[in-house]
N, C-alpha and C positions, 0 to 999 in steps of 0.2 A: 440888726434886729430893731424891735419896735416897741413901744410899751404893749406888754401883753395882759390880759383878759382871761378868767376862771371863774365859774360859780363858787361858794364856799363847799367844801368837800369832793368839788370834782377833781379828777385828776388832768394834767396838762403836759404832753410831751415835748422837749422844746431842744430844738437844732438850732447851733451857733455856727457861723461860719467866720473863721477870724484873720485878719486884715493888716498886712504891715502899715499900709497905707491909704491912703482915696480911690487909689485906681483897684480895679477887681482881678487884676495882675498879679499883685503882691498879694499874695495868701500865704498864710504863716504854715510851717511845718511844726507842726504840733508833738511829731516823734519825740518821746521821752519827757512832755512836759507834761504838767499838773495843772488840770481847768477843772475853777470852781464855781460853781453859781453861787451868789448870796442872794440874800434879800433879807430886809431891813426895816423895822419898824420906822414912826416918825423921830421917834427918839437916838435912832440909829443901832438899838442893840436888833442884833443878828435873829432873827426868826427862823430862818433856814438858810444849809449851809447842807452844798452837796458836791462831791468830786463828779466831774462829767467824763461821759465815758468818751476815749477817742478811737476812731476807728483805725486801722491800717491806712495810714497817711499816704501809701505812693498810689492806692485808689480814691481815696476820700480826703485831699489834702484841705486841712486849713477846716475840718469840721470836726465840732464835740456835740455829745448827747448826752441828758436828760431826760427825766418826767418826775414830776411834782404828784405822788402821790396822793390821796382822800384824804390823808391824815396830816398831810403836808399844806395844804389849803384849807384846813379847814380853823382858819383866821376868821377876827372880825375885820367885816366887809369894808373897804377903802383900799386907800392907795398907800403901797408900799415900795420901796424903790430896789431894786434889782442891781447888782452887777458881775459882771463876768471876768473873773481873774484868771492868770495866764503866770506860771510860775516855768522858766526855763529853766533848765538841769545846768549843773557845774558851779565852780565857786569862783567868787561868791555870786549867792543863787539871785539871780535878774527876774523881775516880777512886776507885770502891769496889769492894769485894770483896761481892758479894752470896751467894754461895753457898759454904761450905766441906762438906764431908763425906769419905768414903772413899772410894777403887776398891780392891776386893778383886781381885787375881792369883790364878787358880786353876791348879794343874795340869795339865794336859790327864791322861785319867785312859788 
């Protein structure tokens, strides 16, 4: 993914695709894990926090969904940093951060 883009109060639907490694080979089985989006003010406290949805893994492997509701962006405008957690099943429970980047807040004009 990439730093993403939203008016304030729009809504943003947004597809992860997740990655053991560099090559687009290693795509993670997602089966039985927990993906969370964050996002984070400049201060770091949590603004939104949302479980993403994963689909049936042996068609859709290695992808989770969201969408960032009206109410959900509707932040002041700037840039906010983003990351996509990945919590795998079993004990004890194994959990990375595989994506960080920005959401940029726009104005509505």
């Amino acid at each position: 993914m990439k730093n993403l883009e939203v008016f304030r109060g729009n809504s943003l639907p947004i597809t992860a695709k997740v990655y053991a490694g560099a090559s687009e080979d290693d795509v993670v089985d997602l089966a039985g894990c927990t993906v969370m989006f964050i996002v984070k003010d400049a201060t770091g406290t949590e603004v939104i926090q949302q479980e993403m949805t994963i689909p049936d893994q042996a068609s859709h492997k290695g992808y989770a969904y969201t969408k960032l509701w009206p109410n959900d962006t509707d932040l002041e405008p700037g840039a906010y940093k983003y990351e996509i957690n990945v919590a795998f099943p079993g004990s004890p429970l194994d959990s990375y951060t595989v994506q960080r980047d920005v959401l940029v807040v726009k104005e509505r004009i």
